[in-house]
MARDRENSE-236889 format. One record per residue: x, y, z of N, C-alpha, C in turn; residue in one letter. Coordinates in steps of 0.001 Angstrom, whole numbers, plus 500000, padded with zeros to 6 digits. Example, Ala and Ser with C-alpha at 12.3 -4.5 7.8 and 13.67 -1.06 7.14 Angstrom:
2
513190494310507800512300495500507800513200496700507800A512850497750507080513670498940507140512900500030507870S
// end
This chain:
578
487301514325494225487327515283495334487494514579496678X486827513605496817486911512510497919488274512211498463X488558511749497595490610511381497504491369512368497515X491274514008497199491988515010497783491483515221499127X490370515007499692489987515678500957491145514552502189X490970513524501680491458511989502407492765512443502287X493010512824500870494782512929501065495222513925502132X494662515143501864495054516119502878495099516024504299X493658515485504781493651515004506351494473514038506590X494530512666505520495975511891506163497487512489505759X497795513655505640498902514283505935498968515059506701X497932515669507241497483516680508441497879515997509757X497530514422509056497351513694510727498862513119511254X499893513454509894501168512786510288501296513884511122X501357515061511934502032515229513047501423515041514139X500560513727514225500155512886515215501076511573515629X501811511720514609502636510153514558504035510726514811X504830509731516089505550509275516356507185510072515401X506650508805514427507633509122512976507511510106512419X507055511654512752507541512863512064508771513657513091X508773513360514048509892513557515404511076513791515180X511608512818513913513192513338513344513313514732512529X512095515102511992511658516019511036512060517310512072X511282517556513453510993518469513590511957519497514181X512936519003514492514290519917514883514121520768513814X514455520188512827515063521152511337513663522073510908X512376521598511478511309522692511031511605523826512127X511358523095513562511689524277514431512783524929514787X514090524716513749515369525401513775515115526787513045X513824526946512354513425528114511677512562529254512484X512509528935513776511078529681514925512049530436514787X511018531704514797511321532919514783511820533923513802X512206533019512802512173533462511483511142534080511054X510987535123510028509774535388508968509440534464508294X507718534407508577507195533238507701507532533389506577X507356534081505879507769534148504306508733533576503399X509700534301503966511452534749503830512219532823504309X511166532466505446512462531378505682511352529973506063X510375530119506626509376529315507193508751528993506049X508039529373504853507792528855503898508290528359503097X509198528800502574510309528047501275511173526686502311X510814526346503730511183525772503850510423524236503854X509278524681504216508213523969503771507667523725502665X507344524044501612507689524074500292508410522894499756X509964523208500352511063522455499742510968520502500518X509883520667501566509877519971501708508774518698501155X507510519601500874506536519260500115507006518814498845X507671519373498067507851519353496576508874518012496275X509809518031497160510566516764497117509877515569497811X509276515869498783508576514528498997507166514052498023X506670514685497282505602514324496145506601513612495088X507669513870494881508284513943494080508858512257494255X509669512253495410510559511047495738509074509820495706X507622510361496463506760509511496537506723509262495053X506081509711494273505601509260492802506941508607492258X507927508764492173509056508029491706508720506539492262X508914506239493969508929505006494301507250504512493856X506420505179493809505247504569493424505221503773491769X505619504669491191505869504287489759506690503599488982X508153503755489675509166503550488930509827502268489548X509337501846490885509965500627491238511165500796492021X512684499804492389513631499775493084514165500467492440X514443501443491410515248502312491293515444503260491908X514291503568492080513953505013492203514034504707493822X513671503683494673513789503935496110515448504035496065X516196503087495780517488503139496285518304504732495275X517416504884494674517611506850494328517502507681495573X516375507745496051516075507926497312517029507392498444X517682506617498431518298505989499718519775507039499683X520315507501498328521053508541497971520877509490498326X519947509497497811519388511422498836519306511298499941X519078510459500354519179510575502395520077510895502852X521641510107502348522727509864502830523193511637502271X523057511959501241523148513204500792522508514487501884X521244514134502029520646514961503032520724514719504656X521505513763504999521697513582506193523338514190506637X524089514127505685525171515151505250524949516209505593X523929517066504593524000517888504482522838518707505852X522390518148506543521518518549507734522466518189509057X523491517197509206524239517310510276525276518734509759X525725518951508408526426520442509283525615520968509297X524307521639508796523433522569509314523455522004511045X523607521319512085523555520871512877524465521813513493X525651521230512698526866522105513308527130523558513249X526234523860512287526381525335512365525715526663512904X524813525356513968523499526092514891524459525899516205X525534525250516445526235524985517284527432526029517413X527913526031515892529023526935516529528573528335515298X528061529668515863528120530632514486528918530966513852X530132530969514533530781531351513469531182530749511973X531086529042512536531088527897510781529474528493510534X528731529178510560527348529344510394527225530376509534X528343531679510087528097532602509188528987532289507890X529651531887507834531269531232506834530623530599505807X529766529490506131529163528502505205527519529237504613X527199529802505312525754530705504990525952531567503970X527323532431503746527553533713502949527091532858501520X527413531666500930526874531748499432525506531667499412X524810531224500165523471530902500282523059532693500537X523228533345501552522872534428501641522780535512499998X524056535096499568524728536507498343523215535694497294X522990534450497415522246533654496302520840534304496512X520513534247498252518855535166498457519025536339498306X519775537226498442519680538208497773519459538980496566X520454537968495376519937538001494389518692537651493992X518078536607494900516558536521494518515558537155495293X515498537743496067515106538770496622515938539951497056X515772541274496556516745542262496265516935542855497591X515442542918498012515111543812499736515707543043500645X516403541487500481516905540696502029518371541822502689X518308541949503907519331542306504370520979541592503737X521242541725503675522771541312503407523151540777505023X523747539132504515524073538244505876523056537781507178X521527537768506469520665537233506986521021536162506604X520603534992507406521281533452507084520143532930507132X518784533288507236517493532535506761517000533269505587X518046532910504166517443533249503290516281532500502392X515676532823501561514473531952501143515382530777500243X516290531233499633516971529973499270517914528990500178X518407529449501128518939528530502295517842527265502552X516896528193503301515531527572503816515057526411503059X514639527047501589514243526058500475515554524897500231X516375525087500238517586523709500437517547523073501161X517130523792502805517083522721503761515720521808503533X514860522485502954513717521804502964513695520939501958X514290521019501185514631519127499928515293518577501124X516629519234501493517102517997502090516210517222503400X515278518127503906514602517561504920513388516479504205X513051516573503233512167516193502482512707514353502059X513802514221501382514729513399501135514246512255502550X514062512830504023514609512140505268512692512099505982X512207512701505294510676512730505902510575511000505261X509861510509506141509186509176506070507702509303506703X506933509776506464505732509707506980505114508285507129X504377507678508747504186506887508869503348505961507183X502943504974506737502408504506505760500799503911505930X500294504824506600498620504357507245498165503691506075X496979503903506445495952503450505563495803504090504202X495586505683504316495325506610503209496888506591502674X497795506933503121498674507157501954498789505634501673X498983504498502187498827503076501465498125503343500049X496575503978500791495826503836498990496319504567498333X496884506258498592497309506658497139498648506170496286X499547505510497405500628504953497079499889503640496018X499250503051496286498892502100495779497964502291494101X496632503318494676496532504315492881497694504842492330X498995505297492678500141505680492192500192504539491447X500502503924492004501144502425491319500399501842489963X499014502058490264498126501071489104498354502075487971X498178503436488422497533504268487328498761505067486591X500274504913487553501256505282486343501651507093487002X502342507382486149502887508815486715502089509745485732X501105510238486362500110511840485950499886512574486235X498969513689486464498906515025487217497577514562488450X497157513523488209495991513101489370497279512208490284X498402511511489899499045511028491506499849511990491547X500460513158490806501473514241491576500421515329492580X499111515361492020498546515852492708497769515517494467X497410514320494141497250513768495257498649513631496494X499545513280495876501282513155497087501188514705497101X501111515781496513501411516988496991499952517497497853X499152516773497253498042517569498583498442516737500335X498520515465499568499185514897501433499784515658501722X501298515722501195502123516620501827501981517909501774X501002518365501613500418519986501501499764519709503577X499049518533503572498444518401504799499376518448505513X500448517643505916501277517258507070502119519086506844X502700519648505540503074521174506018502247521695506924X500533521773506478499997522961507078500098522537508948X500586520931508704500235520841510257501630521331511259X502541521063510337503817521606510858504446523135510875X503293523756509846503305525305510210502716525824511352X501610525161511314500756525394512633501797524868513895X502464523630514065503331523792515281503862524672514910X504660524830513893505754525858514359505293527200514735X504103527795514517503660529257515045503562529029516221X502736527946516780503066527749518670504398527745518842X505341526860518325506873527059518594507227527935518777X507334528958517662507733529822517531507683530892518337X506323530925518844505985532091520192506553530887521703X506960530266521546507517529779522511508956530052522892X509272529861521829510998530239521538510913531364521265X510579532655521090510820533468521539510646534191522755X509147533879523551509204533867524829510581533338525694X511192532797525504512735532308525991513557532868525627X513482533747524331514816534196524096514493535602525076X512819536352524751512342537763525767512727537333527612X512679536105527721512506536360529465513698535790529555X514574534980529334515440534213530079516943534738528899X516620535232528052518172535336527525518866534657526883X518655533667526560518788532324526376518685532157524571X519317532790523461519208532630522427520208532254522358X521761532159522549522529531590522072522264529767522815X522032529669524070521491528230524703520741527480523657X520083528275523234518419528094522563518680527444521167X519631528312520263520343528171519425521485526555519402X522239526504520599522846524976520758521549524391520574X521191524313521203520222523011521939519514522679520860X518921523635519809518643522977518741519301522489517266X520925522709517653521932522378516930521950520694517786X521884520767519092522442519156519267520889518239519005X519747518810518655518554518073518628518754517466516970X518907518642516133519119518074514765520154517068514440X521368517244515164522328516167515063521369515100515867X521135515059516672520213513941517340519189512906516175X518149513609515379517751513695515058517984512682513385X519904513264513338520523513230511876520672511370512157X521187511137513919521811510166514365520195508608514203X519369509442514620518053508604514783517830508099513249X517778508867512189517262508540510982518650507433510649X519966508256510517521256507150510022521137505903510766X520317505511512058520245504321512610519082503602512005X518124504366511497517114503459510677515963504121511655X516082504221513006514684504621513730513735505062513521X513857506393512627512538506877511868512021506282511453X512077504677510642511129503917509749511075502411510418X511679502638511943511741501224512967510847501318513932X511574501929514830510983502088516040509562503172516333X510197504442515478509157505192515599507878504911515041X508310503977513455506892504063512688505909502752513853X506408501879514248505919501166515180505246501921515652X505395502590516919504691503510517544503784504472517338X503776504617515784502888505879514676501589505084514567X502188503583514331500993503017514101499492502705514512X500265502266515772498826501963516874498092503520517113X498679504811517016498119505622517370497076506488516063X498194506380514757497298506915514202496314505815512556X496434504930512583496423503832511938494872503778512068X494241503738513528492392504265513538491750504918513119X492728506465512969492074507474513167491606507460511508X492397507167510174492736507213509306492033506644508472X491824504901509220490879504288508694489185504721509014X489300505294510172488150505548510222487811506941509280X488454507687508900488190508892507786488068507942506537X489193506888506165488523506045504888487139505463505175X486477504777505769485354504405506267484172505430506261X484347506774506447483283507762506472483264508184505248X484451508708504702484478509432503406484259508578501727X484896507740502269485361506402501107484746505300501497X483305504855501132482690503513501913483433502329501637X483239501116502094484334499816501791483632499534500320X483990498642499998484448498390498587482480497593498674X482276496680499030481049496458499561479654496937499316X480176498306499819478978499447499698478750500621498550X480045500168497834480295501406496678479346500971495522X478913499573495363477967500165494294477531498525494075X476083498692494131475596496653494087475031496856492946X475247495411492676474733494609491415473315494494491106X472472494907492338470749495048492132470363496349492587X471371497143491982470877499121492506469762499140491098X468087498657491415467634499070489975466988500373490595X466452501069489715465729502547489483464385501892490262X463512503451490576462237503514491037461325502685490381X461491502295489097460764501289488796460655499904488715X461906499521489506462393497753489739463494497549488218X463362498739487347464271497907486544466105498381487134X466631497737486110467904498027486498468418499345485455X469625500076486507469886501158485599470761500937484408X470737502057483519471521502084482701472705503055482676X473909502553482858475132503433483294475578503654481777X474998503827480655475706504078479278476904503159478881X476947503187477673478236502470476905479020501647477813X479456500719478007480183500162478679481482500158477762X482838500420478740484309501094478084484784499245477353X485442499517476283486340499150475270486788498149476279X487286496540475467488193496082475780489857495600475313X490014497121474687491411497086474286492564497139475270X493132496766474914494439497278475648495286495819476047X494840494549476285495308493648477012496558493354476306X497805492872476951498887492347476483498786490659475454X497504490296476419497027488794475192496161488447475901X495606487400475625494335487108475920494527485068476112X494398484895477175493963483055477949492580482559477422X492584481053476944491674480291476395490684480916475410X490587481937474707490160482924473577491161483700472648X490449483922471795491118485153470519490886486596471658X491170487361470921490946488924471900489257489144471151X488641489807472570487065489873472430487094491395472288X486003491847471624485162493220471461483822493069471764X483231493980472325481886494172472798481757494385471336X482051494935470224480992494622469130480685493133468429X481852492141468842482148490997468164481128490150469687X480883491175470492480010490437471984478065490843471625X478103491715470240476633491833470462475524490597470586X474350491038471276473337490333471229473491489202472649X475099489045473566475697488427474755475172489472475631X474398488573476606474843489521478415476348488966478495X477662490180478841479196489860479355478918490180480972X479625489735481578480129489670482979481427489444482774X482050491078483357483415491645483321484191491383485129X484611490145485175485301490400486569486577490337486344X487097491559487800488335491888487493488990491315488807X489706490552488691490392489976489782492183489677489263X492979489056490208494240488899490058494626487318491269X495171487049490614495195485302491172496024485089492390X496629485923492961496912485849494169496188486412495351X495413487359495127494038488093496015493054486759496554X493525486930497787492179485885498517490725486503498369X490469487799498035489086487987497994488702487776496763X489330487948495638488933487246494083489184485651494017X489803484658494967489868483428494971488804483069496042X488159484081496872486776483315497257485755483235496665X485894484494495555484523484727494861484814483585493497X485781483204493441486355482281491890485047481206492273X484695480321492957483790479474492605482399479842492068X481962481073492627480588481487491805480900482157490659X482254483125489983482246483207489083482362481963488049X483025481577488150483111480100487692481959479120487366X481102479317488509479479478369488448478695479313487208X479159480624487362478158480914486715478410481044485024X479336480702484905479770480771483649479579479490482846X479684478308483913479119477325483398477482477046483017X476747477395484457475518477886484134474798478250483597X475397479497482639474711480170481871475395480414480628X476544479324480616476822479962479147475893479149477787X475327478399477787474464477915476653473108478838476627X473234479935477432471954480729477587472168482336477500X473507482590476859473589483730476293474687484586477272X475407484194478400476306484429478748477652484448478798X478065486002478471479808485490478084480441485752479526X481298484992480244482222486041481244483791486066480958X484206487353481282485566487311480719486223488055482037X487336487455482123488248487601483513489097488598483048X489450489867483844490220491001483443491727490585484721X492706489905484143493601490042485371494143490889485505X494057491979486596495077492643486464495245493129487759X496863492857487424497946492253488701497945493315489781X498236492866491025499260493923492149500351493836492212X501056492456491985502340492551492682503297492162491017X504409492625491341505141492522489964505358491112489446X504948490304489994505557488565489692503912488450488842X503035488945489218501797488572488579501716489078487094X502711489796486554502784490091485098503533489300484709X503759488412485123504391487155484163504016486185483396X503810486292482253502798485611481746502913483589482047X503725483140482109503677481679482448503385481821483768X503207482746485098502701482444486696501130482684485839X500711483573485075499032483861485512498884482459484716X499098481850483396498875480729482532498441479611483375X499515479749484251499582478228485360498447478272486296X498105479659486775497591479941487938495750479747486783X495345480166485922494561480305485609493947478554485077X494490477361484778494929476468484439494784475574485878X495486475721486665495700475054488130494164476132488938X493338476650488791492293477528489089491180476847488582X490954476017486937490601475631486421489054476585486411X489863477637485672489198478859484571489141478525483220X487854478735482179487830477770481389487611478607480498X486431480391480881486374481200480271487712482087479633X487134482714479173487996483976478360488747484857479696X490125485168479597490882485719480373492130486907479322X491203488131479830492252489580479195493528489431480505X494789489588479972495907489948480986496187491319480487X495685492219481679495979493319481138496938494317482321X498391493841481844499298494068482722499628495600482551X498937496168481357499107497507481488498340498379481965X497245497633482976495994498152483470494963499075482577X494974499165481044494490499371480021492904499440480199X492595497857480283490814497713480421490827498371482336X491592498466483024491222498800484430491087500278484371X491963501072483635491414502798483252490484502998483103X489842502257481897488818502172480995487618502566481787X487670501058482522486614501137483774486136501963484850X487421502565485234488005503935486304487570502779487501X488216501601487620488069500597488418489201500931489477X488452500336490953489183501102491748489519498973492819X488805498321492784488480497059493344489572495633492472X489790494981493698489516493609493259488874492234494431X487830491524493821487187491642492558486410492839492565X486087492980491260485164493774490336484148493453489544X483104493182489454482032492566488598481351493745488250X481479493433486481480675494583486058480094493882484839X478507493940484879477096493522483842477000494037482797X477089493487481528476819494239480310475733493537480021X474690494418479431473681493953478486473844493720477008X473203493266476588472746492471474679473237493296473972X473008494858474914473120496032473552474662496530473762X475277495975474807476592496604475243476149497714476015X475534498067476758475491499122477978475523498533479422X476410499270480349476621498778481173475318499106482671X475068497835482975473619497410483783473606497288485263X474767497450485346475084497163487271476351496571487452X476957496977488971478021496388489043478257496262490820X479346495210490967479471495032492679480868494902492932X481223495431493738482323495425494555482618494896495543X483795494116495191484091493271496451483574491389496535X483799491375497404482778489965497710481526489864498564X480812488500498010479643488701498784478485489284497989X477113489332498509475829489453497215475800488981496179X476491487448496171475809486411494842474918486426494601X473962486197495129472821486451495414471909487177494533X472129488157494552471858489582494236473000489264492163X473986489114492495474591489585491245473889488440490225X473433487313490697473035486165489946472015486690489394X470856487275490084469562487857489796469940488687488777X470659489499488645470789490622487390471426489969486221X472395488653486284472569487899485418470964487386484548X470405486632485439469385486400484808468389487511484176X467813488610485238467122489137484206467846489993483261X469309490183482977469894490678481799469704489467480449X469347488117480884469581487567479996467869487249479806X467013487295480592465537487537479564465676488655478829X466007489988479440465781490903478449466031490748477058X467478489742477344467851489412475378467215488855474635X466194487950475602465642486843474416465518486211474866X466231485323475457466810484449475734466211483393476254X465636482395476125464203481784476762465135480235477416X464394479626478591464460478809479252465596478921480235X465708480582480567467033480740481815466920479865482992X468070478976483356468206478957484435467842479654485672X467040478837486545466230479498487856467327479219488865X466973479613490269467588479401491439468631479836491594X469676479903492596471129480508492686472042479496493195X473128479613492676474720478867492844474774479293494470X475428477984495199475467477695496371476640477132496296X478084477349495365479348476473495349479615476408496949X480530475207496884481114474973498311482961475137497782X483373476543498066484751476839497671485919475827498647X486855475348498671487557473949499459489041475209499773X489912474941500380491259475507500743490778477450500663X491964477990499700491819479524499880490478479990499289X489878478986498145488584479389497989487359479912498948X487561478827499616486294478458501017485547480229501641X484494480165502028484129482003502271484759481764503744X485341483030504181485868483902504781484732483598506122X485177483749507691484900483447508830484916484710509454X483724485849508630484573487250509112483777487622510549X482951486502511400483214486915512491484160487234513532X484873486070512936486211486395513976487753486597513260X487190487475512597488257487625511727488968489358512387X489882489075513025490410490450513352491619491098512865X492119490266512153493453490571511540493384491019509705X494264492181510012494494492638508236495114491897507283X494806492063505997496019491921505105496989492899505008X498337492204505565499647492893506046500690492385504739X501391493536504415502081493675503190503504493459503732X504972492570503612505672492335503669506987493496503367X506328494157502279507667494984501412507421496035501982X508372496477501978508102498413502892507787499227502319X507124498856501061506124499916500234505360499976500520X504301498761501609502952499546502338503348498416503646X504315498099504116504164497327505520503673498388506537X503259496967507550502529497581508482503026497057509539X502711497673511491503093496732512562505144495894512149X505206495991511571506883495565511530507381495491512631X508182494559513198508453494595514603510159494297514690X511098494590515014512888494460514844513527494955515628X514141494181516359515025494879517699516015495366516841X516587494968515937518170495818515462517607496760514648X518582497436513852518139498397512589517843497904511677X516952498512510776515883498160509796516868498932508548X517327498088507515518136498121506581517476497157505157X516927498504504350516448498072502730516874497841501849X516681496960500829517313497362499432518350496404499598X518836495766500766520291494923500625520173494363501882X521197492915501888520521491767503069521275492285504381X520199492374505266520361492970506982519786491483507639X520164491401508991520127490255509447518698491071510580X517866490684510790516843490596511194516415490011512648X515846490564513733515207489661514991514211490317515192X513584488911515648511911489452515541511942489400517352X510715490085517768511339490381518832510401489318519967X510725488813521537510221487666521911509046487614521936X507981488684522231506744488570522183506269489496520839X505022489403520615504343490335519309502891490502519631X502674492184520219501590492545519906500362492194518998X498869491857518872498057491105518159498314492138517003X498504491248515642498657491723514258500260492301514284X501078492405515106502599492816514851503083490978514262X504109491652513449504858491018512821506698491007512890X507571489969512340508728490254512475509364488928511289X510571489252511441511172488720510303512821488358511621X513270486866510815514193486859511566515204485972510296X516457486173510874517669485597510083517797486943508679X518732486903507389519184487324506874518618487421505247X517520488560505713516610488785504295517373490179503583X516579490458502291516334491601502048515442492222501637X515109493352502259513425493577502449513440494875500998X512669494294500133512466495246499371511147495884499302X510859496711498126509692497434498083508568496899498389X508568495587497489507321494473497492507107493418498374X508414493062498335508391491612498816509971491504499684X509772490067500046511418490226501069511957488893500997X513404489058500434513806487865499898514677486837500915X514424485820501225515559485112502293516997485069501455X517589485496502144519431485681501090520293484335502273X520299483824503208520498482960503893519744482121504715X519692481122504430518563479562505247519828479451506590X518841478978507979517285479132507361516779480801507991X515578481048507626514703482500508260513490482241508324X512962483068509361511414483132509730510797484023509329X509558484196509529508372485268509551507817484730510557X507134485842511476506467485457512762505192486484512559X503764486065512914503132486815512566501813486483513994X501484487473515118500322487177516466498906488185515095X498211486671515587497181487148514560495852486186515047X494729486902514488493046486375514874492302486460513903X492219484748513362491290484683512566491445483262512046X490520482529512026490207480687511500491323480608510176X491463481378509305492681480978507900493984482185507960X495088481714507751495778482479507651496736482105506152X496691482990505325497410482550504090498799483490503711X499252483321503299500998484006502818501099483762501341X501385484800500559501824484802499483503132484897499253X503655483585498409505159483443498801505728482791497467X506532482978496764507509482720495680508385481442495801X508964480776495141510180480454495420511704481185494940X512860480650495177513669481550494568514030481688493390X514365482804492888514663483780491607514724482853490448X515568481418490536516004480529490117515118479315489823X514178479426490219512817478639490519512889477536491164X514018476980492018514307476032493051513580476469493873X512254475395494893511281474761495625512121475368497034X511531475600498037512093476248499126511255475419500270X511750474450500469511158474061501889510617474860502731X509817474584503963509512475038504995508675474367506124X508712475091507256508027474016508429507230475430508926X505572474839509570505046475989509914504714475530511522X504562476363512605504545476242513392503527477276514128X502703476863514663501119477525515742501758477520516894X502197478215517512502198479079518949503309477554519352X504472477594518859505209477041518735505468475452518544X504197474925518511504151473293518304503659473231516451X503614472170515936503331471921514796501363472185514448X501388472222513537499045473314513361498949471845514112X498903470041513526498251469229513426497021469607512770X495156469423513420494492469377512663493796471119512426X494850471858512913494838473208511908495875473652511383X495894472896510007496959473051509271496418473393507861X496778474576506978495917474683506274496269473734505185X495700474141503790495430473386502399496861472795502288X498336473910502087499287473847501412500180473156502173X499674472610503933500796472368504712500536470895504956X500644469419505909500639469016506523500223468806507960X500002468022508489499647468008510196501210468714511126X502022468162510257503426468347510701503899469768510604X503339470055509860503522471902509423504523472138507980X504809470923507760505598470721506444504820470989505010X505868471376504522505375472391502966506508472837502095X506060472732501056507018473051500157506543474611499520X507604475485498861507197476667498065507039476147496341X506684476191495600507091475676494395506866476918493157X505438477673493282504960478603492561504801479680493237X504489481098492503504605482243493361502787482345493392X502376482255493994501171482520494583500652482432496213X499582482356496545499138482521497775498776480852498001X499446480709499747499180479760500190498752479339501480X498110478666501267496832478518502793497885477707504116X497927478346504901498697477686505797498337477221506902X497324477717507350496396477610508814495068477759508206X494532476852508627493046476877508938492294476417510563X491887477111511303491794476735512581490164475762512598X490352474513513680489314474046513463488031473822514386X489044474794515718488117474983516650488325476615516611X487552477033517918486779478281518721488558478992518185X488324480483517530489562481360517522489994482219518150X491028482480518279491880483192519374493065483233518926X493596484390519859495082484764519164495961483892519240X496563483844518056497339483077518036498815483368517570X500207482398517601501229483187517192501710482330515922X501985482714515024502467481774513564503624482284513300X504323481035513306505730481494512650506258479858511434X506518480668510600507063479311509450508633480121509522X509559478727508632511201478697508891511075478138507321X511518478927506693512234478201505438513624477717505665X513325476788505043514721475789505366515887475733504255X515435476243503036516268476953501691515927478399501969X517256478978501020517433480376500636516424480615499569X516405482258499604515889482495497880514148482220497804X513309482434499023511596482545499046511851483847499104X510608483943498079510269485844498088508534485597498878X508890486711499670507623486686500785506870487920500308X505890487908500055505133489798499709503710489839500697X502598488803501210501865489319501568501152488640502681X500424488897503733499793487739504569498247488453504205X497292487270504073495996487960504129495065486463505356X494028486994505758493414486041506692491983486008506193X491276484605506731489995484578506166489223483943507571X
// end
């Protein structure tokens, strides 16, 4: 219920942003229409195709966007002559008659040669739907992102249609103010055929802004800073951080710890690292510790040293832990990157790859990391989210493992000292997000020319960058996930606040090493240079994972980072800071 209320208000709130502006010609080309008859089915048509186009790109990957990139060009067609035919009536009434004879037949009572028929309306509204880009805040990030883990069902068609159920009701609501506006103009001043151009040359306007890329450039820029707060702060009230959703020492009124029943199956994994495949029945009489992490996530590679301690710790004392990977980004289902990564991590326990997110259903796991406590008997005993409260999760390790039996437990708590991306997080002065590269959840994007997907556009980042704006320069192609350099050399430029700054970065397709030089507010880090670089700022790409590039070693402040690959063919997907 939580996640429909969130969905709805962050679609309510897109006509706060910037980037619904191309939209609204073609909603308010309908004022004055009957709601029914032409104002609803037009909205509708716009809802239904945008749930629609969303769950495709959520699920289905680059197909389905550059499916979508079809329908634009299709619906940008087909909304510049609607353009033209608010311009001149007479191509208006000419081209309207099949659409009209069509609402009639579906509604028997329409006048004959009304041209806001419910099926006109409903056409314009796919095609407007096709060209809606709603800014990518915070909330639709997450359902775009549950889209993604959990696959195409009636919980993500439902969630994209309640968003876009929000941003309609908000654009019905303008349009009833519109609407008594524009007709007040047509009652006092006369002015319906004026009235009529003017919103024929806004939609062509409108047709011209989206075919230049603006709707998802310039405007979403501007969507951001304004509604990007408001959004997070509704995730923050409604949806606590990951942190607060549920600790590892929540015991009952009587100091013990609860019992959350059966703990779910571990079927499903594609194979299984340094073990046979495990069953909680083949686990009786074991306390398990289930963490779910993925090897490019800096917050599961800070917590890797205490999972790790503790597995050493306690495994001659009745502790199993088993690592659930399961991935975000598509390179992480590869089984030789997690092998290497788990290996070069020097993970020693049992590791499920469960690229079909199988054991993550199971769980109704929403985190990474994820730590979840099984007891002796297989019932599940507590669990924590996020990072942070070792402390606390160690303690329920241990007394899960007196309860078994288990005599001469290890006392005291793991104090690892994590080195490079391990190391804990500096979150006093940590002001900067993890910012996503691919325009499936980018954020702040910054580009003086047009913003061109799916195929290589030449890129400028622009001379200065707002704190946390970003830019890309030379001749990439920015896909869903990630963004590939198609010509050396190219940058990423990123004004950002916080002691570590790391990039998750590939080499190319081909697995040829991709040079690069990194550069702090335009001179070389020297002695803030992180794990993966040099004093010089020199670095190589070799594997697709996350790499530490800055570590600052004095007092922090904004700063500007920009690295230059010096080969073609680095796939870039994520920046996170510590």
């Amino acid at each position: 219920m939580v996640l429909i209320i969130l969905a709805y208000l962050g679609g309510a709130l897109t006509i706060l942003s910037p980037c619904i502006l191309p939209v609204l010609p073609f909603v308010f080309a309908r004022a004055g229409q009957p709601f029914v008859r032409s104002v609803l089915p037009l909205l509708l048509g716009m809802v239904i195709t945008f749930a629609a186009v969303a769950t495709l790109a959520a699920v289905g990957g680059g197909w389905a966007v550059r499916a979508n990139n079809y329908g634009r060009v299709a619906a940008m067609v087909l909304l510049a002559v609607f353009g033209v035919m608010l311009l001149w009536p007479a191509l208006s009434d000419h081209l309207t008659r099949p659409f009209v004879r069509l609402g009639n037949r579906l509604t028997e009572n329409a006048p004959a040669g009304q041209a806001g028929s419910p099926a006109s309306s409903f056409l314009l509204g796919i095609a407007t739907g096709f060209l809606w880009a709603p800014c990518a805040g915070p909330i639709l990030g997450l359902l775009l992102t549950g889209a993604a883990l959990q696959g195409a069902n009636a919980t993500t068609s439902l969630l994209l249609l309640t968003y876009a159920a929000g941003a309609a009701t908000s654009l019905a609501l303008a349009l009833l103010v519109g609407g008594k506006v524009f007709t007040a103009l047509k009652r006092s001043l006369g002015a319906s055929e004026w009235v009529r151009r003017g919103l024929g040359v806004a939609v062509l306007l409108a047709v011209a802004v989206i075919a230049l890329g603006m709707d998802t450039g310039l405007l979403t820029r501007l969507s951001i800073a304004r509604t990007s707060s408001i959004e997070q702060s509704l995730l923050d009230r409604l949806r606590p951080n990951a942190a607060k959703q549920g600790s590892a020492a929540a015991a009952t009124a009587d100091g013990a710890l609860p019992d959350e029943g059966m703990a779910p199956a571990l079927d499903g994994a594609v194979t299984w690292l340094n073990s046979p495949p495990l069953t909680l029945a083949s686990l009786h009489g074991k306390v398990v510790l289930v963490d779910f992490w993925t090897y490019s996530c800096i917050n599961c590679l800070r917590s890797l040293p205490y999972v790790r301690g503790w597995a050493a710790k306690y495994r001659d004392h009745g502790l199993v832990v088993i690592g659930v990977h399961a991935p975000e980004f598509a390179f992480e289902k590869n089984l030789d990157n997690v092998s290497k990564a788990v290996k070069d991590l020097g993970i020693t326990y049992p590791i499920a790859v469960d690229n079909n997110y199988a054991i993550w259903q199971a769980f109704n796991n929403e985190y990474w990391p994820a730590h979840y406590f099984i007891d002796a008997n297989g019932h599940l005993r507590g669990h924590h989210f996020g990072e942070g409260d070792y402390a606390e999760s160690e303690r329920v390790i241990q007394r899960l493992l007196a309860e078994a039996g288990n005599q001469d437990v290890p006392g005291g708590m793991l104090t690892p000292s994590g080195s490079g991306a391990e190391a804990a997080a500096d979150n006093s002065a940590m002001q900067s997000p993890e910012t996503y590269v691919g325009y499936g959840r980018a954020s702040n994007f910054e580009n003086t020319g047009p913003q061109v997907f799916d195929k290589p556009n030449t890129f400028t980042t622009p001379a200065t960058l707002a704190l946390n704006h970003w830019g890309l320069g030379g001749l990439w192609n920015v896909q869903s996930e990630q963004a590939v350099l198609v010509k050396a050399p190219g940058t990423v430029s990123f004004r950002f606040h916080a002691r570590d700054l790391h990039f998750v970065l590939g080499p190319a397709a081909d697995g040829k090493p991709v040079r690069f030089r990194v550069l702090l507010d335009g001179k070389p880090p020297g002695e803030d240079h992180g794990a993966d670089v040099d004093a010089a700022g020199n670095g190589v790409v070799r594997d697709q994972r996350l790499y530490q590039l800055i570590r600052q070693t004095h007092a922090v402040q904004d700063r500007t980072f920009t690295i230059e690959f010096l080969d073609p063919g680095v796939q870039a997907s994520s920046f996170t800071f510590g």
